[in-house]
N, C-alpha and C positions, 0 to 999 in steps of 0.2 A: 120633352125631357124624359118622360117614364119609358122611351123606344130606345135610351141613350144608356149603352151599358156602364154597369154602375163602376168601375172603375174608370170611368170618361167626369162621369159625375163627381165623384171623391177628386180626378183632379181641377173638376171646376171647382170645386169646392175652396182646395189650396191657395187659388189665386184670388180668396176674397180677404177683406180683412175681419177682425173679429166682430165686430158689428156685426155687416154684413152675411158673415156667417149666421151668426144668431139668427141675424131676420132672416136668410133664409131654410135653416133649417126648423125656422117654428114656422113657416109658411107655407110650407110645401114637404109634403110625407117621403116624396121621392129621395128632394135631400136629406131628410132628417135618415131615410132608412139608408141610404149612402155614408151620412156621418155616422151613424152607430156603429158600422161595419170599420172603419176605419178613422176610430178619432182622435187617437194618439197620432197619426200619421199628418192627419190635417191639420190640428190645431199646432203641431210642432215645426209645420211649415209655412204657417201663419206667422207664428214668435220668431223664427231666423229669422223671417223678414220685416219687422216689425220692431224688435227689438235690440238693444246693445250689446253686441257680442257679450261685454264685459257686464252687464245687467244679468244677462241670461244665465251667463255659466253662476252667478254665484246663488240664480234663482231654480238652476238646477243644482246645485252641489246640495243649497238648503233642502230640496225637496228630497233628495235621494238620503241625506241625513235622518227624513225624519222614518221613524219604524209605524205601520198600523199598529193597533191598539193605544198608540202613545200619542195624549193627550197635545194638541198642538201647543206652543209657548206662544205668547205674543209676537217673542223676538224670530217665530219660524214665520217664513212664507210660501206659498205655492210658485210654481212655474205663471201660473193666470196673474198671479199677484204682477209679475216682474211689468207688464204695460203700462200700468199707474207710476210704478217706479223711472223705468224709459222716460217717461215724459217730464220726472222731476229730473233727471240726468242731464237730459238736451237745454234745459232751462237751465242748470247749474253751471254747464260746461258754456252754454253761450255767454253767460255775464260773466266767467272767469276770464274767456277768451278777449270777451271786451276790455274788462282792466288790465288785461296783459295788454291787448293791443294797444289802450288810451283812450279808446271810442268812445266808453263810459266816460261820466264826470260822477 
């Protein structure tokens, strides 16, 4: 890996998901000095594909709402936040889906 230039790296990187990210960039110096270099790029290509379009954009509009120096609200959340949110989405939208459908009882 450390022979592999580091933009080959940064896009191994993209194609992990955020776990896997994590363990690898605490695992190995190669990745982490690859992800430092580019980590807006990879963790934002992590989220397209990982997240709800419709999750994402209002996990970016929040984010870009809020200003530095200004004390976060509860009711703000990060871009990172929006994957815990995803996952209550996919859960919401399948037991709607089921009571439209009738599947549910």
């Amino acid at each position: 890996m450390e022979r592999l230039p580091v933009e080959l790296t940064q896009q191994i990187l993209t194609h992990l998901d955020l776990a896997s990210l994590k363990n690898a960039v605490l695992s190995s110096r190669t990745f982490l000095d690859a992800f430092q270099g580019a980590d807006v790029m990879i963790t934002s290509e992590i989220l397209i594909r990982e997240v709800n379009p419709g999750v994402l954009i209002e996990a970016v509009l929040v984010d870009k709402s809020w200003q530095p120096g200004e004390p976060r609200r509860l009711s703000q959340w990060s871009v990172l936040d929006a994957l815990p949110q995803e996952r209550c989405h996919k859960v919401v939208s399948y037991l709607v889906e089921g009571v439209v459908n009738g599947t549910l009882y």
